[in-house]
N, C-alpha and C positions, 0 to 999 in steps of 0.2 A: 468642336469635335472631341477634345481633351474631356470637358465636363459631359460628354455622350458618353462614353467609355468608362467615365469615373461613374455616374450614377449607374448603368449596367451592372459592373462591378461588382458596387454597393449593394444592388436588388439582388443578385448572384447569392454574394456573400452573406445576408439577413437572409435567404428560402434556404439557403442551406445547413444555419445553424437551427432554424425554425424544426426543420424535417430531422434534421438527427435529435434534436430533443423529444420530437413527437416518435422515432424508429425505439430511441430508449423506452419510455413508457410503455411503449408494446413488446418489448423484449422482456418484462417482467412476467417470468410464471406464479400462478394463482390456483392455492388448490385451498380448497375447504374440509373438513375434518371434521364430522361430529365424533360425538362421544355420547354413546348410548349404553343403555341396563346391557347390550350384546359384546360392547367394546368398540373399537375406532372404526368409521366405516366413512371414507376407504382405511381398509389395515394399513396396505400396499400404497404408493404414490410414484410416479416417476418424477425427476427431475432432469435437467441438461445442465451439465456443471459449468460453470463460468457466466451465467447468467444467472440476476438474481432473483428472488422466489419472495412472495408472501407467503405464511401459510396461513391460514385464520381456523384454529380451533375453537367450536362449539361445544360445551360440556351442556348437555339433556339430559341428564340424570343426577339427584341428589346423592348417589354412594359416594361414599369417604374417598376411596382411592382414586375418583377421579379427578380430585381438586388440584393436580398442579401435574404440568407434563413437562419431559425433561428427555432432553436430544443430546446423548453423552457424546457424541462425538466434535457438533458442536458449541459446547459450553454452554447449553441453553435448559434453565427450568424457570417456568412458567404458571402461577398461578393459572388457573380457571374457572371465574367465577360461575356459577349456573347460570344459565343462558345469555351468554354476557358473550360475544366472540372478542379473540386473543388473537390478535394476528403478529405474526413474529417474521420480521423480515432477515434475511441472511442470502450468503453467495455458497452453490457449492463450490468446493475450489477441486475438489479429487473425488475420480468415478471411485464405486463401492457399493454396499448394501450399508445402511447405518439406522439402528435400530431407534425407537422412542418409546415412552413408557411411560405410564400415572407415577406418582410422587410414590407407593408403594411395589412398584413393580410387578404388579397385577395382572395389566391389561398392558398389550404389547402390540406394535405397531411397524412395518419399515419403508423407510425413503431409499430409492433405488437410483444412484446416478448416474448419469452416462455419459 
């Protein structure tokens, strides 16, 4: 009876570290970003703060100031090669509006938290 209970347990405890690893990976939001001759599209993006985010930036166009984008709020500039996707993982940790912007300050973009 002991080892009924003890293997139960066990099967218990393995389906439930399984499901909360598999509930994390789907808690990751995922937004895509090109960069075009028009500028960022989507400009806008939502996020849910406390959960973490990929974002993967496409640069589609050869102009100069699109080659590195940079998220002042948090501490992030990023090369982006031509058609090469940049994905940059981060947590928001506080609601707000927080701007991004090419490596000259050109083309301008926001991440909106909530």
């Amino acid at each position: 009876m002991i080892k009924y209970i003890l293997i139960v347990v066990s099967v218990f405890i393995l389906t439930g570290a399984i499901t909360a690893s598999a509930q994390t990976k789907k808690r990751t939001q995922i937004v895509t970003v090109n960069l075009t001759r028009r500028g960022y599209s989507p400009e806008t993006f939502r996020l849910r703060r406390g959960i973490p985010a990929k974002v993967t930036f496409i640069r589609q166009t050869d102009d100069d100031c699109g080659k590195e984008v940079v998220i002042p709020a948090y501490g992030i500039r990023r090369p982006l090669p031509l058609n090469q996707p940049v994905t940059i993982r981060f947590t928001p940790r506080r609601a707000g509006r927080f701007g991004f912007a090419c490596g000259m300050d050109m083309l301008h973009g926001e991440i909106i938290v909530s």
